[in-house]
Backbone as a chain_set.jsonl record, in Angstrom:
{"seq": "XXXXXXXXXXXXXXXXXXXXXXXXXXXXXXXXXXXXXXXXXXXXXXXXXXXXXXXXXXXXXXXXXXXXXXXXXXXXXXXXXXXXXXXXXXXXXXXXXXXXXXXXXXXXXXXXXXXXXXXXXXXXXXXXXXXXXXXXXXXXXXXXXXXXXXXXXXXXXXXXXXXXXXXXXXXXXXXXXXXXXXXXXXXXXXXXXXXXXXXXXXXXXXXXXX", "coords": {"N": [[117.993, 84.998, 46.037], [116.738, 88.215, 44.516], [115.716, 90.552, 43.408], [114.463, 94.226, 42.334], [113.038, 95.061, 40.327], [110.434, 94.99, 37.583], [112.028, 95.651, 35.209], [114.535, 95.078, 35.714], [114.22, 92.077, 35.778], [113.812, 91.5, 32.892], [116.485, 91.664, 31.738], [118.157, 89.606, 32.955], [118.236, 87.524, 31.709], [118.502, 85.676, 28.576], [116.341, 83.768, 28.304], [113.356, 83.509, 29.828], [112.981, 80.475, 31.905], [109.5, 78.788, 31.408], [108.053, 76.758, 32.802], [105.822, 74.073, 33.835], [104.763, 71.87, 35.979], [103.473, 68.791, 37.136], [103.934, 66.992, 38.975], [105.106, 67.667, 41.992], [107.887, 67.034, 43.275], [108.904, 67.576, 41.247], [109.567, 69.733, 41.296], [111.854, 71.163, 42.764], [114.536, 69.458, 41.759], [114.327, 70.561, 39.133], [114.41, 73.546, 39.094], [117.308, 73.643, 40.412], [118.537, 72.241, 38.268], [118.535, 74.051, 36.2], [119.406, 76.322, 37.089], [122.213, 75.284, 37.223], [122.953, 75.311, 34.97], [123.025, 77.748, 34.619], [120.873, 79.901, 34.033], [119.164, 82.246, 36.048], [116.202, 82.12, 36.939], [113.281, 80.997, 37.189], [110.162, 80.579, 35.902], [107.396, 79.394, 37.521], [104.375, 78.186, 36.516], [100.947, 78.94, 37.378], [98.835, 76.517, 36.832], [98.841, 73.977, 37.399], [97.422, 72.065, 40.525], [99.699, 71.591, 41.889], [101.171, 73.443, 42.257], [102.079, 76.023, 43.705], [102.656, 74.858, 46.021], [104.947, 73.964, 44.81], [106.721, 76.331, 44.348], [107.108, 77.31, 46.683], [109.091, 75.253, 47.994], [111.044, 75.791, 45.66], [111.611, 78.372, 46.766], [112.313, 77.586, 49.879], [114.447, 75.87, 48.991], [115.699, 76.247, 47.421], [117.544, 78.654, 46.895], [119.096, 80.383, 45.409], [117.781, 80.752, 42.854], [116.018, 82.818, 41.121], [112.732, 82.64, 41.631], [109.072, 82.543, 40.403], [105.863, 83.261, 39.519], [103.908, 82.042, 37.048], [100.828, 82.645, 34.484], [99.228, 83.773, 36.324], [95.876, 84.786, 36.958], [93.791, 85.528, 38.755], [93.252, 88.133, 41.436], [93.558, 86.985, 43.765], [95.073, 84.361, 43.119], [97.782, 85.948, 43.287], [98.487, 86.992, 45.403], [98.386, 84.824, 46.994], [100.74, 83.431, 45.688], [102.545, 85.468, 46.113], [103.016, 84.879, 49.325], [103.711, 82.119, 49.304], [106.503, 82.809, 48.135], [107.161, 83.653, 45.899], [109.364, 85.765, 43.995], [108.59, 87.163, 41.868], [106.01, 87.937, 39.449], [104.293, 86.569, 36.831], [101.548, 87.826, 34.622], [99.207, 85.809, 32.089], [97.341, 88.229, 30.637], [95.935, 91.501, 31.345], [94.253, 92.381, 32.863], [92.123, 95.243, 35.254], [92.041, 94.408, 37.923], [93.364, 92.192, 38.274], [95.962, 93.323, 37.389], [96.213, 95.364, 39.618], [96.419, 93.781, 42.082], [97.97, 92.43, 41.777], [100.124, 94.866, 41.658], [99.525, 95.511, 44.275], [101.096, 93.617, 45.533], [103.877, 94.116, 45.714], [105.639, 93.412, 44.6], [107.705, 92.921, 41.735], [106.434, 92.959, 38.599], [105.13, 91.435, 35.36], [102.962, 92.405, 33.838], [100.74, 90.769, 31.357], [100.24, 91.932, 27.785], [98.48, 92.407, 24.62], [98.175, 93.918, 22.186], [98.049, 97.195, 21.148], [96.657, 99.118, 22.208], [96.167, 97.716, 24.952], [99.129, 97.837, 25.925], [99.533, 100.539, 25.872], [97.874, 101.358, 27.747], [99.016, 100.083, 29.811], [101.751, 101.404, 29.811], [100.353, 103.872, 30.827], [100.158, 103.814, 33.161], [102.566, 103.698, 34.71], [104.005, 100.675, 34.156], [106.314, 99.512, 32.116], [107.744, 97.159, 31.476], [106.777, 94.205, 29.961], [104.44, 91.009, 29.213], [104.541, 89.914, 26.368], [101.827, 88.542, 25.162], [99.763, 85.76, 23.005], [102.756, 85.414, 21.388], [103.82, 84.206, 19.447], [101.284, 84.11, 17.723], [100.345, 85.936, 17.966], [101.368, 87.683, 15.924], [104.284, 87.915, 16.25], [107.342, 88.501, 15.64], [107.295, 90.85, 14.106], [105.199, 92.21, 14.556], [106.43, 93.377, 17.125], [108.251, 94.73, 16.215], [107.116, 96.775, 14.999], [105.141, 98.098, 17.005], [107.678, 99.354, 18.412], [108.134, 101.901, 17.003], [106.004, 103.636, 17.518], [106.14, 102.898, 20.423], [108.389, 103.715, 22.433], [109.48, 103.241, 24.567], [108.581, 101.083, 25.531], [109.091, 97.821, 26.916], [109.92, 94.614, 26.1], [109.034, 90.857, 27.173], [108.259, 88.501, 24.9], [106.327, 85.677, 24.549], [105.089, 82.624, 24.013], [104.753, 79.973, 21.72], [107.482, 80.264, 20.837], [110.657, 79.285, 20.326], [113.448, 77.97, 20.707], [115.041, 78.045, 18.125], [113.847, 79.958, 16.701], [113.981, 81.949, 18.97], [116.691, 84.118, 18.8], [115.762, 85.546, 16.589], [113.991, 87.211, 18.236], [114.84, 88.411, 20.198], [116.857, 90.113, 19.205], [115.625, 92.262, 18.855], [115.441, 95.417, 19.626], [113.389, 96.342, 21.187], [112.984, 94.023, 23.06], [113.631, 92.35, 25.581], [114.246, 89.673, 26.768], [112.795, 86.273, 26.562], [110.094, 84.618, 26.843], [110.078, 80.437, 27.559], [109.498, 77.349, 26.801], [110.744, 75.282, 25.85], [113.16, 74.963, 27.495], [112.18, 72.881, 29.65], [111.538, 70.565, 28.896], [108.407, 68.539, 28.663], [109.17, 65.437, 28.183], [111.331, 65.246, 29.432], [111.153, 65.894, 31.888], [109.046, 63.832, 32.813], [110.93, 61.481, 32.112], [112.182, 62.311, 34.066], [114.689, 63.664, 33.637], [117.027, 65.561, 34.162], [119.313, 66.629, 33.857], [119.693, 67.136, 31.084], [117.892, 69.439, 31.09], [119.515, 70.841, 32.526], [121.749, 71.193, 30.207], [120.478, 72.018, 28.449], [119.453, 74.588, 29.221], [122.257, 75.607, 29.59], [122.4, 76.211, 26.62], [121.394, 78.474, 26.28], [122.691, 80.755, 26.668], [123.775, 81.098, 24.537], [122.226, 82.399, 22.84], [122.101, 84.986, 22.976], [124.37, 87.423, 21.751]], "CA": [[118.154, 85.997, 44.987], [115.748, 88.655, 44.465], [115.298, 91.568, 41.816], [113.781, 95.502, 42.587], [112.325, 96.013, 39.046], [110.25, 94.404, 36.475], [112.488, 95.989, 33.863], [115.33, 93.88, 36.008], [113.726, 90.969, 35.18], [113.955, 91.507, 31.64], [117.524, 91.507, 31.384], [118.559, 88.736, 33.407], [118.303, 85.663, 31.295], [117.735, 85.506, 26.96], [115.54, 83.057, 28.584], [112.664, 83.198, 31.308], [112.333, 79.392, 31.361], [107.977, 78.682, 31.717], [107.761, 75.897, 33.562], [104.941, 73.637, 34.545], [104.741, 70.705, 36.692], [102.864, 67.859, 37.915], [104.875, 66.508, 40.479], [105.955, 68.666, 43.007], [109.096, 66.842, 43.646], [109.779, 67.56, 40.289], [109.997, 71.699, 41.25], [113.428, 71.471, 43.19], [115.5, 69.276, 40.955], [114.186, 71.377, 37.713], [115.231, 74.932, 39.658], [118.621, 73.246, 40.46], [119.385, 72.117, 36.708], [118.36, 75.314, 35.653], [120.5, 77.495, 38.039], [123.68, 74.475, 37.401], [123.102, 75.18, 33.895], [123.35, 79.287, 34.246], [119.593, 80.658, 34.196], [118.971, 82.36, 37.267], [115.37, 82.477, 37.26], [112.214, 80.288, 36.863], [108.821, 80.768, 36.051], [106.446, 78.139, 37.6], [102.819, 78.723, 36.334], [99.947, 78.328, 38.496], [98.636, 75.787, 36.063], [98.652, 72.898, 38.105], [97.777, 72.109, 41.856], [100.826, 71.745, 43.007], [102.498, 74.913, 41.732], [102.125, 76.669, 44.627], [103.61, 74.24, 46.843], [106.233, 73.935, 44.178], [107.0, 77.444, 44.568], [107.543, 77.481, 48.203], [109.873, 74.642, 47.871], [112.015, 76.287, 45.377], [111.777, 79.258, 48.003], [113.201, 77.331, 50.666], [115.404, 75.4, 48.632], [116.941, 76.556, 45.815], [117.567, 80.598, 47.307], [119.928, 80.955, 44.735], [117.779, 80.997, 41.846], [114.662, 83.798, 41.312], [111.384, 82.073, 41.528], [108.183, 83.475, 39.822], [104.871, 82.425, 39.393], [102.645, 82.708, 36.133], [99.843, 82.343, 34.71], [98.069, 84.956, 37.257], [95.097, 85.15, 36.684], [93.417, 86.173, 39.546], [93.983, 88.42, 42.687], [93.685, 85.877, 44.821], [96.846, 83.977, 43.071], [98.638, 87.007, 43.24], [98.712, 86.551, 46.732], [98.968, 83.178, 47.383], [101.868, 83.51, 45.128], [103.42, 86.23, 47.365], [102.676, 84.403, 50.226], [104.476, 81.226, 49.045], [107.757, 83.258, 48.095], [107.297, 84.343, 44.854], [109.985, 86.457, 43.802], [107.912, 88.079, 40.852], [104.573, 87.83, 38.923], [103.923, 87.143, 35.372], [100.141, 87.424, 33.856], [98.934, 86.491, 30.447], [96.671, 90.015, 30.568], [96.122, 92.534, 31.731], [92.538, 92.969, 33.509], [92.387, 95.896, 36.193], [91.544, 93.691, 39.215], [94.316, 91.566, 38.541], [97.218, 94.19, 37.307], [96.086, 96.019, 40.337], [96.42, 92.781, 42.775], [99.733, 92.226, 41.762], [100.696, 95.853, 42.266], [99.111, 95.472, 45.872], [101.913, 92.498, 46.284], [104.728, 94.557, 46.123], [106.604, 92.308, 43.944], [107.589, 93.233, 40.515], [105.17, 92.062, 37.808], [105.233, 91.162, 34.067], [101.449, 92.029, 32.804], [100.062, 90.535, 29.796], [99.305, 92.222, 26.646], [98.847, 91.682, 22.923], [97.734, 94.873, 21.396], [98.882, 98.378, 21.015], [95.98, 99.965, 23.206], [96.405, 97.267, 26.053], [100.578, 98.133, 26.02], [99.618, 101.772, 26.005], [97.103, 101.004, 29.527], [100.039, 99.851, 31.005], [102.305, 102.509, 30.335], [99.813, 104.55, 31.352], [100.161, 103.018, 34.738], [103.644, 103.419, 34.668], [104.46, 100.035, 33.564], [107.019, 99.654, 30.981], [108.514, 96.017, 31.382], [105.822, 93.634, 29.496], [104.642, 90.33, 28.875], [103.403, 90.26, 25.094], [101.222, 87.187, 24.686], [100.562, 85.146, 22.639], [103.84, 86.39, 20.741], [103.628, 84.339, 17.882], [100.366, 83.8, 17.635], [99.183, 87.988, 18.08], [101.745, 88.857, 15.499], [105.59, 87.817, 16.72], [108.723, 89.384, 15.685], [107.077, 91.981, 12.64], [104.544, 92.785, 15.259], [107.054, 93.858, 18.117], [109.277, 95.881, 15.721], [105.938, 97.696, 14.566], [105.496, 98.625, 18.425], [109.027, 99.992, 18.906], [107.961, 103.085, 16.87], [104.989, 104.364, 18.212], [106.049, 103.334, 22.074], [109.819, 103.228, 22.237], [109.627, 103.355, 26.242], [108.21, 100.011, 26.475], [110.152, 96.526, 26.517], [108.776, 93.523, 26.502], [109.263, 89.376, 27.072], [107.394, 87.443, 24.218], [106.13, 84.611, 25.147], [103.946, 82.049, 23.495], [104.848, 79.62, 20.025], [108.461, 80.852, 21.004], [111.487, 78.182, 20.298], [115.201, 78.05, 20.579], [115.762, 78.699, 16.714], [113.225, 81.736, 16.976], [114.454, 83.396, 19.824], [117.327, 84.966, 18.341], [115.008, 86.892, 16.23], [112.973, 88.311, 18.948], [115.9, 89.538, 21.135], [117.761, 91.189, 18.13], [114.36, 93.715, 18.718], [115.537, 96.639, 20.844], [112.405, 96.679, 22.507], [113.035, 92.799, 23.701], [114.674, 91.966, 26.787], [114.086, 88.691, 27.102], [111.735, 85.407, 25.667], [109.66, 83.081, 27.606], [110.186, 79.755, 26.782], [108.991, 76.478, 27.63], [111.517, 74.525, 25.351], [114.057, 74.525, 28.751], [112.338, 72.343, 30.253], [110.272, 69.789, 27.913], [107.49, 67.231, 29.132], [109.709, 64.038, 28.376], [112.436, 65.219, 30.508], [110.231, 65.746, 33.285], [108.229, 62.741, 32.739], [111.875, 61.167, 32.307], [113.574, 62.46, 35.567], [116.107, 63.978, 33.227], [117.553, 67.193, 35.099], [120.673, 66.588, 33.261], [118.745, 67.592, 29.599], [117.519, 70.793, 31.342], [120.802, 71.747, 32.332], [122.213, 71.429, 29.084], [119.101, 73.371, 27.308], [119.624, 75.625, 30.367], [123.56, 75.81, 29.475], [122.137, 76.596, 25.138], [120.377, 79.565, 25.964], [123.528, 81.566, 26.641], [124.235, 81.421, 22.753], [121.005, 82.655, 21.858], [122.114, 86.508, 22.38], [125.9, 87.351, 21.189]], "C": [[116.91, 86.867, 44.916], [116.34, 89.934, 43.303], [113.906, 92.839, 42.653], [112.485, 95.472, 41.825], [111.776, 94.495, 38.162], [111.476, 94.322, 35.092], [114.01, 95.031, 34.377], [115.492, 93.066, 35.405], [114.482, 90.348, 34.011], [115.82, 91.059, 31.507], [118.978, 90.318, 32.528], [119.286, 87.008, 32.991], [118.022, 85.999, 29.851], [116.497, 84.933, 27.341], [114.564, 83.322, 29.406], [111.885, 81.653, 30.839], [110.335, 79.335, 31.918], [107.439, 77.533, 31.892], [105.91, 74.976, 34.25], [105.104, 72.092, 34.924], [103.767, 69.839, 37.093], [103.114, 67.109, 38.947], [105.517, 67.268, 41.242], [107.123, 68.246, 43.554], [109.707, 67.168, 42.335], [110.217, 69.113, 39.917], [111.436, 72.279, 41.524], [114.523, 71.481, 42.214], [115.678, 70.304, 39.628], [114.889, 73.453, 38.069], [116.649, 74.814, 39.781], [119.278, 73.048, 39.115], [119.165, 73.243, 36.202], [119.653, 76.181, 35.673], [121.817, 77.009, 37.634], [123.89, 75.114, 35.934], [123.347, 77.111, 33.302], [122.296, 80.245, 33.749], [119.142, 80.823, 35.358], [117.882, 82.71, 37.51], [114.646, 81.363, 36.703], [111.026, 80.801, 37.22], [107.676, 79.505, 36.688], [105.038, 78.928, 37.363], [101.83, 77.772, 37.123], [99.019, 77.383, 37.357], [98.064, 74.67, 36.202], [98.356, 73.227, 39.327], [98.317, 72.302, 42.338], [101.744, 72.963, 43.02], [102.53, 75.653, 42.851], [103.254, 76.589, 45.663], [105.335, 73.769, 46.326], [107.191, 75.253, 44.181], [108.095, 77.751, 46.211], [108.796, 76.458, 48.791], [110.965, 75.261, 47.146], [112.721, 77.467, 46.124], [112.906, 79.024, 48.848], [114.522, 76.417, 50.451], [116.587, 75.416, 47.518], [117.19, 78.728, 45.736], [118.342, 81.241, 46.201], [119.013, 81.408, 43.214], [116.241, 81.987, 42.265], [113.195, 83.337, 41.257], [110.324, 83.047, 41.699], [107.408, 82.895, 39.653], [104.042, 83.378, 38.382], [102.007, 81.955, 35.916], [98.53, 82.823, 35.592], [96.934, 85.345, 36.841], [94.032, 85.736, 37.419], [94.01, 87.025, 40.819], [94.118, 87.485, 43.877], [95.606, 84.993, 44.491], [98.016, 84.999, 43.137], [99.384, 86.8, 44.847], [98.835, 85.676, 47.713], [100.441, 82.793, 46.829], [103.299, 84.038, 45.928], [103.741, 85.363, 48.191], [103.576, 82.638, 50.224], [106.073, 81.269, 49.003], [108.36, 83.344, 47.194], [108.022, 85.816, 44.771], [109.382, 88.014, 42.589], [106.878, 87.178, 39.929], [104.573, 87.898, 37.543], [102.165, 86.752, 34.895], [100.041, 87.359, 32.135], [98.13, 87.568, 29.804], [96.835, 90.501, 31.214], [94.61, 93.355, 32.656], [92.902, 94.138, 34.8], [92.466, 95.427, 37.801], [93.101, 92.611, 39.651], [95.976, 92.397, 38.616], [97.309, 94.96, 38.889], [96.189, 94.862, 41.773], [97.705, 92.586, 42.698], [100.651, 93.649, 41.674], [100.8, 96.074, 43.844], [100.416, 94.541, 46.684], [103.332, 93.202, 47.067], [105.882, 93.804, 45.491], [106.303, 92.989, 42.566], [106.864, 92.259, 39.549], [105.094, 91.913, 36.135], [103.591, 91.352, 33.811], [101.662, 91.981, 31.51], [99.84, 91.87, 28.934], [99.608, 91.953, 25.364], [98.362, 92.735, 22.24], [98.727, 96.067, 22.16], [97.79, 98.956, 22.067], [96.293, 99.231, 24.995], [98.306, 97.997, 27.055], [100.089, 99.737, 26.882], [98.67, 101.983, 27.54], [98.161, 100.909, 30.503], [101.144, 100.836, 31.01], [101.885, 103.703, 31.033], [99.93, 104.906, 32.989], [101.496, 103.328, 35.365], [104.69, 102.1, 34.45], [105.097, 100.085, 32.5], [108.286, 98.176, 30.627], [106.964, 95.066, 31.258], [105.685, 92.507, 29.096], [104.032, 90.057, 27.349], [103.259, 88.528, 25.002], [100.529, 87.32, 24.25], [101.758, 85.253, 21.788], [103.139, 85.477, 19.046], [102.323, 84.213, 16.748], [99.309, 85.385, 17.334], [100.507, 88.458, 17.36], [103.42, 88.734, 15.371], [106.434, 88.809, 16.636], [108.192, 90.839, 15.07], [106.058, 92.881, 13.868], [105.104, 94.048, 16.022], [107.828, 95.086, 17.9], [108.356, 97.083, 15.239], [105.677, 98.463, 15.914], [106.541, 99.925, 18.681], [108.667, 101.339, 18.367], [107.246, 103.956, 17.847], [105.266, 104.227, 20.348], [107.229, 102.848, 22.055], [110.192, 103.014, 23.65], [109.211, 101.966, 26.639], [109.205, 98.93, 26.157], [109.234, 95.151, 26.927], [109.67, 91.766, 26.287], [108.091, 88.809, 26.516], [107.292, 86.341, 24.498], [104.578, 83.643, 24.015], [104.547, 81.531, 22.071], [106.674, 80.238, 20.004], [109.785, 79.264, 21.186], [113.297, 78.71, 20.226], [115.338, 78.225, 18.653], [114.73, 80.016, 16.692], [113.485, 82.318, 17.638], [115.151, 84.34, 19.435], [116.885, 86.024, 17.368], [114.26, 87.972, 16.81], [114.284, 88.844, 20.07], [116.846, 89.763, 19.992], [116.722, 92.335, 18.073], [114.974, 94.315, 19.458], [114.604, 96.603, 21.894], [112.124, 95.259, 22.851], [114.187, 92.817, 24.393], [114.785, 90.468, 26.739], [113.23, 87.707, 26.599], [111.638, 84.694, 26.945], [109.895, 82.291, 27.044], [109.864, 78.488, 27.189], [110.015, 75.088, 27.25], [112.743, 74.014, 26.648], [113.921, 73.053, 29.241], [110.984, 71.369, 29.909], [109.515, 68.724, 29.372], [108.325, 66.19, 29.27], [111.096, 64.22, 29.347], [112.254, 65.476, 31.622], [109.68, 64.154, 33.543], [109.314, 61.162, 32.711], [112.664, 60.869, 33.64], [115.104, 62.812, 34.881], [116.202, 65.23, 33.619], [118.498, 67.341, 34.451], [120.161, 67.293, 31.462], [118.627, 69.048, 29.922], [118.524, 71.518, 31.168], [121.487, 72.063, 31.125], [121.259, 71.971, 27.852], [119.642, 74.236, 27.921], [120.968, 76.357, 29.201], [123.506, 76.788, 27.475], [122.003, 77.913, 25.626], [121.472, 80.999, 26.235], [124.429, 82.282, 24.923], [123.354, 82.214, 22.005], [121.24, 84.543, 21.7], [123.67, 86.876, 22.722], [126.012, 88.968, 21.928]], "O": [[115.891, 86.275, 45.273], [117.337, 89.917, 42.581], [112.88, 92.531, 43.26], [111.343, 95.695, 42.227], [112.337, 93.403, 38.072], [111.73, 93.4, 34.317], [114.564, 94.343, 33.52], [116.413, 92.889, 34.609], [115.261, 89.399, 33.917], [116.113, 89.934, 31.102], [120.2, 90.392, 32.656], [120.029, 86.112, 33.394], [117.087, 86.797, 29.811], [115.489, 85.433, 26.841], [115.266, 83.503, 30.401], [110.945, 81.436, 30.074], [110.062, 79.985, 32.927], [106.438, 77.189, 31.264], [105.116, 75.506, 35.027], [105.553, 71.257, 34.139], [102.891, 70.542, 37.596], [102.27, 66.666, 39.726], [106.703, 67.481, 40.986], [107.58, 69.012, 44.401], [110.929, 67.075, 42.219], [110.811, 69.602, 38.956], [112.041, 73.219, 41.008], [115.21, 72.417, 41.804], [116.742, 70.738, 39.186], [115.562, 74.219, 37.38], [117.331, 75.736, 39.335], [120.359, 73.561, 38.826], [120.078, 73.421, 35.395], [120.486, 76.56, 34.85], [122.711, 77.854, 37.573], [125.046, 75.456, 35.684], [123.66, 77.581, 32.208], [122.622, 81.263, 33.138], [118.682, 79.846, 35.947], [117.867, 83.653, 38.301], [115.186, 80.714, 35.806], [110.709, 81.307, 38.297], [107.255, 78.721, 35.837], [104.697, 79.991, 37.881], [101.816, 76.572, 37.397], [98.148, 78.19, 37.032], [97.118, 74.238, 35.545], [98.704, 74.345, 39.706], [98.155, 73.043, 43.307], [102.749, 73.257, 43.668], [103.675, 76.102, 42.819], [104.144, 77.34, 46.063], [106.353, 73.442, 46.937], [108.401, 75.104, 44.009], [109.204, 78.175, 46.536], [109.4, 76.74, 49.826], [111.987, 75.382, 47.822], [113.939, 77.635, 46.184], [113.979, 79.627, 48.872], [115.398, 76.209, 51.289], [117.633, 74.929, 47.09], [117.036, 79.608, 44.89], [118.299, 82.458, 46.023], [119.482, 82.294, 42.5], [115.583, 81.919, 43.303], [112.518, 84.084, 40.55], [110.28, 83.974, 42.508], [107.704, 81.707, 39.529], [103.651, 84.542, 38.469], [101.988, 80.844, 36.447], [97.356, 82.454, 35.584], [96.945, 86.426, 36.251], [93.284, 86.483, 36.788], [95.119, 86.712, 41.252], [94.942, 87.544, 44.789], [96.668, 84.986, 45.112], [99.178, 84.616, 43.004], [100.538, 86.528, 45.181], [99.241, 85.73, 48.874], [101.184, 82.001, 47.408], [104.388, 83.543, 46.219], [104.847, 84.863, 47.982], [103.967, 82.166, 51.291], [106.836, 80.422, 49.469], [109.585, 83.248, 47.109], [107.536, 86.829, 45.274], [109.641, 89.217, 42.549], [106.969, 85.962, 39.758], [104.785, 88.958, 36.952], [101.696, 85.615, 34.858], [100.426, 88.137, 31.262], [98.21, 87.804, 28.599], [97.797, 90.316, 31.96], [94.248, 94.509, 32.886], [93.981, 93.945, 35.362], [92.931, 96.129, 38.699], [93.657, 92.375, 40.724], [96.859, 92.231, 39.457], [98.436, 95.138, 39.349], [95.894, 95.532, 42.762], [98.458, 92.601, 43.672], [101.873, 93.518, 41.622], [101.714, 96.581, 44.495], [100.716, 94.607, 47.876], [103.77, 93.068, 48.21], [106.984, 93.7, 46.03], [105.227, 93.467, 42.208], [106.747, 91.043, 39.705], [104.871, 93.081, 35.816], [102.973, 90.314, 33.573], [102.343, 92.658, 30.74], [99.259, 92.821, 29.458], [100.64, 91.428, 24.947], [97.919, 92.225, 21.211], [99.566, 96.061, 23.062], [98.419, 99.355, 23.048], [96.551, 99.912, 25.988], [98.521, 98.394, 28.2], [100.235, 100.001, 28.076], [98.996, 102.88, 28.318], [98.25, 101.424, 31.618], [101.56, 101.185, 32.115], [102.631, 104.444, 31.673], [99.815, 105.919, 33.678], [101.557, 103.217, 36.59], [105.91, 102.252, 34.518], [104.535, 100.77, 31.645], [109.263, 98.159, 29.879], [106.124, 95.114, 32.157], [106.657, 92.24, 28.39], [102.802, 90.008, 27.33], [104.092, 87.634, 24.854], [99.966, 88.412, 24.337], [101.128, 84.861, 20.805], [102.443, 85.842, 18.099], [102.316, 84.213, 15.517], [98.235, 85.702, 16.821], [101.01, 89.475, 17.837], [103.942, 89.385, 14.466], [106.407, 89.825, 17.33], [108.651, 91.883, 15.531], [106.208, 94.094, 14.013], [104.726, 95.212, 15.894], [108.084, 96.029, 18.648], [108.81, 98.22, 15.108], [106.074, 99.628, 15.877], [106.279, 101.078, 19.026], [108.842, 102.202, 19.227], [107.695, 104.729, 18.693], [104.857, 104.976, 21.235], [107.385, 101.672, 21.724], [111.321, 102.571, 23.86], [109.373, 101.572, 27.794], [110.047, 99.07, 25.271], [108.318, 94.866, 27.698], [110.603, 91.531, 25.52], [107.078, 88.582, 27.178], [108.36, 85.798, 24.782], [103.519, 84.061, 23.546], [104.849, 82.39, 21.243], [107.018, 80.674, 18.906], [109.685, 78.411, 22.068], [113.945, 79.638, 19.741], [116.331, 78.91, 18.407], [115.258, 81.128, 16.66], [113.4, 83.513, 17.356], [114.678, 85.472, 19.528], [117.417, 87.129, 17.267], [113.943, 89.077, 16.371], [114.198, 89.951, 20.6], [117.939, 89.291, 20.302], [116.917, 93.288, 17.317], [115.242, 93.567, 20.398], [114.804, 96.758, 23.098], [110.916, 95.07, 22.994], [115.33, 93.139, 24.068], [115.98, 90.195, 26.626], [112.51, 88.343, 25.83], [112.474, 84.312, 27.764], [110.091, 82.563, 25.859], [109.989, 78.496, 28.413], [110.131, 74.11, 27.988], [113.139, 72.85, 26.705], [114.819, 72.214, 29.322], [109.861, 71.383, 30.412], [109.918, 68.38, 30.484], [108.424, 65.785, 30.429], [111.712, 63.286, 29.86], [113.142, 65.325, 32.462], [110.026, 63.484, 34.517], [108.901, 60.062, 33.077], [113.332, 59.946, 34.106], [116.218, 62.474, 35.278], [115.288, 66.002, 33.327], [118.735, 68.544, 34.341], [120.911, 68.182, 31.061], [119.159, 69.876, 29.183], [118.746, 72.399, 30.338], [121.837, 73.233, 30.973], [121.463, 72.213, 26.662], [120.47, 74.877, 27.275], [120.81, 77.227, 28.344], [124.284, 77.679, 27.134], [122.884, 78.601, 25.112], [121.064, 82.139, 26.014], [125.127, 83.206, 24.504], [123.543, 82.646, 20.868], [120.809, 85.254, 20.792], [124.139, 86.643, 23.836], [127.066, 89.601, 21.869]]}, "num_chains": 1, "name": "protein.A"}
């Protein structure tokens, strides 16, 4: 599967699940319950060691679903990311070294921001598909709808302090496409070996926008 556009992205899933791992066998099965469950994309964040190699696994094994790597924080992961078979890039900012590293990839890219001047950098740029972090933490829903005036061109995936009974408030925003979320795919159902849990979070998140 693959995707042109950032602004794609956005409208793919209510969800972009935000994934992190410690076991790299535990990258496949979790892409598979995902995808069984009707979210066609995953975020793995470079977070851990193995994310990389977890990446490149979902790559060669799970083609069907969109694999993404965040957490970018440098140019270097930008391109190790690529290079693995990262479908698309999400950062939690927005620094020039890095926005500009993950433009170099050639892969569509979610940059960070949490303010109104950072947003307005990136449209500058021509960016206009955004990751606003931390959402609820810099501000959440009251924030986003405060936004929509002054820059009605941008759209953005909140991310951060973000739960299955809050989502539905942040995609009823116009200028939300989409929520990160990490609730998909909890710790104890990793730490479990429950794939079957995911899927049926997975399978929720289709309710969350009517």
């Amino acid at each position: 599967m693959t995707t042109n556009s950032a602004d794609e992205l956005l409208d793919l899933s209510p969800v972009i699940p935000v994934v992190v791992i410690d076991d790299v066998d535990h990258a496949v099965p979790v892409a598979e319950a995902l995808l069984a469950g009707g979210v066609p994309l995953i975020e793995l964040t470079l977070r851990t060691p193995v994310a990389i190699e977890g990446i490149q696994r979902i790559h060669k094994e799970v083609p069907d679903i969109l694999v993404g790597a965040g957490t970018v924080v440098t140019a270097a992961q930008a391109a190790q990311a690529r290079d693995a078979g990262a479908s698309f890039l999400v950062t939690p900012g927005s620094t020039e070294s890095v926005v500009d590293a993950c433009a170099e990839t050639g892969l569509p890219f979610l940059p960070g921001v949490s303010t109104v001047t950072e947003a307005m950098r990136m449209a500058e740029r021509g960016l206009t598909a955004l990751k606003f972090f931390p959402a609820e933490a810099s501000g959440g829903v009251d924030y986003l709808k405060a936004l929509g005036g002054p820059l009605p061109g941008l759209r953005f995936c909140p991310t951060g302090g973000i739960s299955a009974d809050t989502a539905p408030d942040y995609l009823a925003l116009p200028n939300v496409g989409c929520v990160g979320g990490s609730w998909l795919v909890p710790k104890y159902a990793l730490s479990h070996n429950d794939f079957n849990r995911v899927k049926v979070l997975a399978k929720a998140t289709a309710a969350l926008r009517s």
